[in-house]
C-alpha positions as CSV (number, residue, x, y, z in Angstrom):
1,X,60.7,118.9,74.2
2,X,63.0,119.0,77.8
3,X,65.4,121.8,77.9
4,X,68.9,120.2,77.0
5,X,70.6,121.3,80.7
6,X,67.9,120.0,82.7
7,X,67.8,116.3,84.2
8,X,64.8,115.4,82.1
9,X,67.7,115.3,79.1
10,X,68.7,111.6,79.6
11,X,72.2,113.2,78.2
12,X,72.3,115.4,80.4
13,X,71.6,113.5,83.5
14,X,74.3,111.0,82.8
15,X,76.8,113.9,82.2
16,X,75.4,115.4,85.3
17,X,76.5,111.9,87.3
18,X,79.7,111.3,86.0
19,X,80.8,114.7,86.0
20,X,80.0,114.9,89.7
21,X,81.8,111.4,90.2
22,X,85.0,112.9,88.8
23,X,85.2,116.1,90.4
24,X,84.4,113.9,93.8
25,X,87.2,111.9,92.8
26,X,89.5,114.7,92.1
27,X,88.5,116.7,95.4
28,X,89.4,113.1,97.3
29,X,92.6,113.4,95.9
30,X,93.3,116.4,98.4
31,X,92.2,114.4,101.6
32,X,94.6,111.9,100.6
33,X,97.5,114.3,100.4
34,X,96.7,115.5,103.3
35,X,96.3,111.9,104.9
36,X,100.2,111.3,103.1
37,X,101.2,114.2,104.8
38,X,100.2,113.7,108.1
39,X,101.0,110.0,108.8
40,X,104.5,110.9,107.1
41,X,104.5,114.1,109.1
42,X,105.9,116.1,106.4
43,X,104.6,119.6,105.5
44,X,105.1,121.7,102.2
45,X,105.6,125.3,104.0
46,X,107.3,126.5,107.8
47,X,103.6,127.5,109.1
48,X,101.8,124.5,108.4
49,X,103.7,122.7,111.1
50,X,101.1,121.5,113.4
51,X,103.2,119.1,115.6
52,X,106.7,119.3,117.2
53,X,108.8,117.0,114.8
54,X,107.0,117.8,111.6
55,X,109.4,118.8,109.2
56,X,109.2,120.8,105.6
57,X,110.4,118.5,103.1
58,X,109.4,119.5,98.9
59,X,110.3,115.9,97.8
60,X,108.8,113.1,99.7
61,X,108.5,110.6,97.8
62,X,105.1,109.2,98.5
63,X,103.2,112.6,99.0
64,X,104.7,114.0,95.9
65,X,103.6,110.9,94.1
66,X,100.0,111.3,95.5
67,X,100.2,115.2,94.6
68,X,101.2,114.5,91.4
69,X,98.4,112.2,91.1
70,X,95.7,114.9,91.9
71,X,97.7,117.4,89.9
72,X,96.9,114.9,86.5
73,X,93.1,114.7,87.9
74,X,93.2,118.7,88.2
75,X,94.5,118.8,84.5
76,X,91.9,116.1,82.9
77,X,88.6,116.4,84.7
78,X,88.3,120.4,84.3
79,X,88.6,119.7,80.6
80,X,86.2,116.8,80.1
81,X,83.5,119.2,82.6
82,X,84.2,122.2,80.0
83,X,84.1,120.4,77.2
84,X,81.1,117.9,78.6
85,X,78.9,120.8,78.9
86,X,79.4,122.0,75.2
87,X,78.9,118.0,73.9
88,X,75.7,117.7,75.6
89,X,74.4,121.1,73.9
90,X,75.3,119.3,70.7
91,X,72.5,116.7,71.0
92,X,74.3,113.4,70.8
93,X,72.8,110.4,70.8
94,X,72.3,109.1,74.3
95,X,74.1,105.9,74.2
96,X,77.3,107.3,72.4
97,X,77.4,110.2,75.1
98,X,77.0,107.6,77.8
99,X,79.8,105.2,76.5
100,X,82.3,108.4,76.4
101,X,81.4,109.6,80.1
102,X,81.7,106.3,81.3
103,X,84.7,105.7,79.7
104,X,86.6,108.7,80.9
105,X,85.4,108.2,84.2
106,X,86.6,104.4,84.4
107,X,89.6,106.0,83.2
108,X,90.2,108.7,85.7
109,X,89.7,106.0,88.3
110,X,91.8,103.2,87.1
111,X,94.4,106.1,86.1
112,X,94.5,106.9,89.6
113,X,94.6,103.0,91.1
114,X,97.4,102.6,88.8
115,X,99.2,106.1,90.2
116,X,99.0,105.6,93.9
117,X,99.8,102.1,93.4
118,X,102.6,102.6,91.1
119,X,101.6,99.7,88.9
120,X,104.1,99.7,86.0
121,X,103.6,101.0,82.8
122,X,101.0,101.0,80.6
123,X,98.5,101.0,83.0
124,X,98.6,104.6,83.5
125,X,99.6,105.6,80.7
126,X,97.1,103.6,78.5
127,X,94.2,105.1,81.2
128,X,95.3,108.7,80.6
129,X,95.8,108.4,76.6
130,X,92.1,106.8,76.7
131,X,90.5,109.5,78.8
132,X,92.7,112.3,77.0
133,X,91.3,110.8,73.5
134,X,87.6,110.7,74.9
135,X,87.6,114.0,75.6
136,X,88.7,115.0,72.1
137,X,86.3,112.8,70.8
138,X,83.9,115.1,72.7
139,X,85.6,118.2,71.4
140,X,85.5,117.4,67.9
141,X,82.2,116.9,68.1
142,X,81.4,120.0,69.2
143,X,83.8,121.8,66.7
144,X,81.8,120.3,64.0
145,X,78.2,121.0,65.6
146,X,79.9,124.7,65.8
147,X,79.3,127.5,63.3
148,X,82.1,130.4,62.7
């Protein structure tokens, strides 16, 4: 039998992908900020001026909305990678573990659509209370795999 961390693990593999989708998602969310920051020529500190006219502003409206946008991606995906890692070691069944990585990661990205686009409520909201639940889905299957 395949080691359960390796990419012969069908599990494993699709954990592998979608993991790697989000955190690509999530490290995007920087270049946009930094994109929101330089066409609106606003900066966060005095020494990250760059150009003559850039001023520091802590409440732009659109670059705090895009920050604030990675800072929900910073605070979801590094749970569902934790807690990923610990499902997969469980041994669940292949499709069930696919549904749930897919589903958070539809989520993550239609969460963040819905952000930067600031479609009303509750598109977002629905997108993060989905991915938030499949990822205790995930944990509690863990917890009861686990032996104290």
């Amino acid at each position: 039998m395949a080691s359960t961390l390796t990419f012969d693990n069908p599990v494993f593999a699709q954990f592998a992908f979608y993991g790697t989708v989000c955190v690509f998602k999530t490290m995007v969310m920087s270049l946009i900020t930094i994109k929101q920051r330089l066409s609106r020529k606003v900066v966060a500190n005095m020494e990250d001026r760059l150009v003559k006219g850039q001023t520091t502003i802590f409440n732009d409206v659109v670059v705090e909305r895009t920050r604030r946008c990675h800072q929900n991606d910073v605070e979801n995906v590094i749970p569902f990678i934790l807690v990923g890692v610990l499902y997969v070691l469980t041994g669940p069944d292949p499709w069930w573990a696919a549904f749930h990585f897919r589903l958070f990661t539809g989520c993550r990205i239609c969460h963040t659509i819905a952000y930067l686009f600031a479609i009303p409520q509750p598109a977002r909201a629905s997108m993060f209370g989905i991915g938030w639940l499949t990822v205790v889905s995930m944990g509690v299957s863990v917890l009861m795999r686990g032996k104290f």
